[in-house]
C-alpha positions in Angstrom: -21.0 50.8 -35.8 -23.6 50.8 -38.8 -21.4 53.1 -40.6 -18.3 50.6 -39.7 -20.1 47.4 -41.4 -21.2 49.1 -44.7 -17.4 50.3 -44.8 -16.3 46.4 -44.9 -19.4 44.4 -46.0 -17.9 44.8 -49.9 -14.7 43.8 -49.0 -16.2 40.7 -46.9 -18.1 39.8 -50.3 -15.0 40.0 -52.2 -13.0 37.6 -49.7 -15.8 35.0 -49.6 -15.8 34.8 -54.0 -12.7 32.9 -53.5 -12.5 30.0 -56.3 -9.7 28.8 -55.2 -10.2 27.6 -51.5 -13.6 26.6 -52.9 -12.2 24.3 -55.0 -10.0 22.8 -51.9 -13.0 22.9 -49.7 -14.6 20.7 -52.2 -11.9 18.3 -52.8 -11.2 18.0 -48.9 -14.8 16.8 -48.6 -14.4 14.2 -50.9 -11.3 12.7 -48.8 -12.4 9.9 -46.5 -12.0 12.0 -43.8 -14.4 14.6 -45.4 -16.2 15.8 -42.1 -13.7 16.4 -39.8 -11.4 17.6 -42.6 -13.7 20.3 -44.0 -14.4 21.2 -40.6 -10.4 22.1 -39.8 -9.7 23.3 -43.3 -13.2 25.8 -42.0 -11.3 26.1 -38.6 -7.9 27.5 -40.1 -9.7 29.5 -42.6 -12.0 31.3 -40.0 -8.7 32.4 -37.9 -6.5 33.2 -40.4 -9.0 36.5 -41.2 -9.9 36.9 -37.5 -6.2 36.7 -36.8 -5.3 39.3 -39.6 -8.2 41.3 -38.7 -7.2 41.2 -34.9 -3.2 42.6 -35.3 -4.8 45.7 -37.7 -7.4 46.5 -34.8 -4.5 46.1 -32.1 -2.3 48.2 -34.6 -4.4 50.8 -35.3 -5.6 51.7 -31.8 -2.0 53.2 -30.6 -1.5 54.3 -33.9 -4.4 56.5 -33.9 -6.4 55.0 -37.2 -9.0 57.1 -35.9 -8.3 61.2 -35.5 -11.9 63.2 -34.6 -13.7 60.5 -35.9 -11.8 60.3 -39.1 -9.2 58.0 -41.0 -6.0 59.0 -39.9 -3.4 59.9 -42.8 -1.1 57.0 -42.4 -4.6 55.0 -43.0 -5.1 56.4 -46.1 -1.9 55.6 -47.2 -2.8 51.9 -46.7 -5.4 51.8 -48.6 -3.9 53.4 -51.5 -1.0 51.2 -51.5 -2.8 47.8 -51.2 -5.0 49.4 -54.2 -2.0 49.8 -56.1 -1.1 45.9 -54.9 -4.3 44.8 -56.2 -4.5 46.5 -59.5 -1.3 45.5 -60.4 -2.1 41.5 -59.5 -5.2 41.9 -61.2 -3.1 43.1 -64.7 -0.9 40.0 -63.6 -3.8 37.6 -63.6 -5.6 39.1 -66.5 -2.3 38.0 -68.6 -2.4 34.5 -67.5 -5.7 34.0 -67.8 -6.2 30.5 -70.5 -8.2 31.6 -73.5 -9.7 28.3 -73.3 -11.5 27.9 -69.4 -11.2 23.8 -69.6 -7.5 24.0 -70.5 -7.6 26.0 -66.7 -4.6 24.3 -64.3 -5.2 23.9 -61.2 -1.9 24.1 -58.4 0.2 20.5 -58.3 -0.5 20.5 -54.4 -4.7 19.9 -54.9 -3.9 16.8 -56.5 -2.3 15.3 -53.1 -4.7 16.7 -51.2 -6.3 13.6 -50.0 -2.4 12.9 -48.2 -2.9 16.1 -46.1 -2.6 15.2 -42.6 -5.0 17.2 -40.1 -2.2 19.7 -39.2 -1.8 20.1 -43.0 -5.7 20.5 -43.9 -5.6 23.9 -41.0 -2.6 25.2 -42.2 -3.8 25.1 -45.8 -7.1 26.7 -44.6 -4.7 29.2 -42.3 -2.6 29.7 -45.5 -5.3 30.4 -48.2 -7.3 33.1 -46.0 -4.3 35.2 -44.2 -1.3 35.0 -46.5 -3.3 34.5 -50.0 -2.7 37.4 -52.7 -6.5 38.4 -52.8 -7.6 37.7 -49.5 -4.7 39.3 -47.1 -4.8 43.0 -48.6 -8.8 43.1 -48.8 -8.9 41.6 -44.9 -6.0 43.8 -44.0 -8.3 46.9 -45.9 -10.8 45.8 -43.4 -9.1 45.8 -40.3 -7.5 49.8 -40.9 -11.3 50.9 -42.0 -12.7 49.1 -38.3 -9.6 50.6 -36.4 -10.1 54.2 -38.0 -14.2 54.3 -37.7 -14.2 55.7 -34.6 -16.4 53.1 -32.4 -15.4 51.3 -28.9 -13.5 48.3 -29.0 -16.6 46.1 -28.2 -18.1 47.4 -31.6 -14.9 47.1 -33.3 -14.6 43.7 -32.4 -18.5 42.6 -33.3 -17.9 44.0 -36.7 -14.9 42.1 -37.4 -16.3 39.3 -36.5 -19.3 40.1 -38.9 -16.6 40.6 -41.3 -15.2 37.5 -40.8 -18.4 35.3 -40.7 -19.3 37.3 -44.1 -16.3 36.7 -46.1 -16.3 33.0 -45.0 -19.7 32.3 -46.5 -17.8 31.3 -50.1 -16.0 28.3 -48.1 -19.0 27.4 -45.5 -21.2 26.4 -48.2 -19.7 23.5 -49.8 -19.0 22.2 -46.0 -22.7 22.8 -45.7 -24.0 21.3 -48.1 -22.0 18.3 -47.7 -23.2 17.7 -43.9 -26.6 18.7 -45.0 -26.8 16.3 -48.4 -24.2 13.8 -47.5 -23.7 11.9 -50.6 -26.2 13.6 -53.1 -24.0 16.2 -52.2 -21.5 14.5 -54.9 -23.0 15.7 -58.0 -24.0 19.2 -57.1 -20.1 20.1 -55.5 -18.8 18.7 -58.4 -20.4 20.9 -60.5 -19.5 24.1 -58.2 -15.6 22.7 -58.7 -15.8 22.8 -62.4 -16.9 26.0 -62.5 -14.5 27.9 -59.9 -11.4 25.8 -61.0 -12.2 26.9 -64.8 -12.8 30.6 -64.1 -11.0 31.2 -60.9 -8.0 33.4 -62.7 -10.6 35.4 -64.8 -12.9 36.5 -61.4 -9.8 36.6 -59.4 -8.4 39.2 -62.1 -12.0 40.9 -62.0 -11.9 41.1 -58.9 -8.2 42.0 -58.3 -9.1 45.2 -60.2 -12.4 46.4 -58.5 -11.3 46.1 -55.3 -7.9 48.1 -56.1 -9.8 50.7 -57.5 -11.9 51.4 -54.8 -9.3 50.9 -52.2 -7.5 53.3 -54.7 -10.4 55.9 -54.0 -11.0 55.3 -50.4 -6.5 56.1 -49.8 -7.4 59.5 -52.3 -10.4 60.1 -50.6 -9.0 59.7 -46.8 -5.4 61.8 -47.7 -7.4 64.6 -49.4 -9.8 65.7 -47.1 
């Protein structure tokens, strides 16, 4: 199972550096509802990876991920194709990145987010984990390398959930510091929102093309050996 974490633990990292839903979290705490919203836009967020997670490991079991103990071909394949995905965002974002960070725009829908009904705050939180650009390839990445390492189900389900919990840590810790601080939260949250909202296509590029390099190696290294 050791082996099966260290596979995912850098593609967990790269899900939680999500500016973006950092920047919602933030916002949704400063609604009047702050605490229960933060808490379902948490909610949504946490099963739209564990959901996305779940279908590869239920996938890749009668698709044999796992031949002898090793990646199956049609794994490799993935991972070489969602590199190719993410490289080519990441060339897509480096383009319309602002050559002045405080010009950055942020997406018309943030600025009625304090509207969102409750339904609306989990779907968001569904919607920016499972089916966002960045986050669905790496989590879907994640899900083929569990499936094809080889260990029992039990161990393939304790390290997607330590996936999960990992990869969540960029959105848990506005929400905790808000319920920890309360109010002198204000200052310090705003500060984190400047900062994401200003640089969130630049990292998202960054990252974009990292990630889809080494999912790039992991597909050549799987279908070569």
């Amino acid at each position: 199972m050791g082996h099966a974490v260290g596979d995912v633990l850098g593609l967990a990292a790269a899900v939680a550096v999500s500016p973006l839903p950092i920047v919602a979290m933030i916002l949704i705490l400063a609604t009047p509802s702050g605490r229960l919203n933060g808490s379902l836009f948490a909610l949504g967020w946490l099963l739209g990876l564990a959901a996305l997670g779940t279908i590869m490991l239920v996938i890749g079991g009668p698709a044999g991920a796992s031949a002898h103990k090793q990646p199956a071909t049609w794994v490799g394949g993935l991972k070489l194709a969602l590199g190719v995905l993410l490289v080519l965002f990441g060339a897509r974002q480096w383009r319309r990145r602002p050559t002045d960070p405080s010009q950055a725009q942020l997406p018309k829908w943030m600025a009625a987010i304090d509207r969102f009904t409750a339904i609306k705050i989990l779907a968001l939180g569904l919607a920016l984990s499972a089916a966002n650009l960045k986050n669905a390839p790496l989590t879907i990445a994640a899900g083929a390398s569990i499936s094809s390492a080889g260990i029992a189900v039990p161990q393939q389900i304790a390290t997607l959930a330590i996936f999960v919990i990992i990869a969540s840590l960029g959105v848990l810790a506005p929400l905790a510091v808000y319920l920890i601080m309360g109010e002198r939260a204000k200052h310090v949250l705003g500060s984190w929102r400047d900062w994401a909202a200003q640089h969130n296509v630049a990292v998202m590029a960054v990252l974009f093309f990292v990630l889809g390099l080494k999912l790039l190696g992991d597909g050549i290294s799987i279908l070569t050996t």
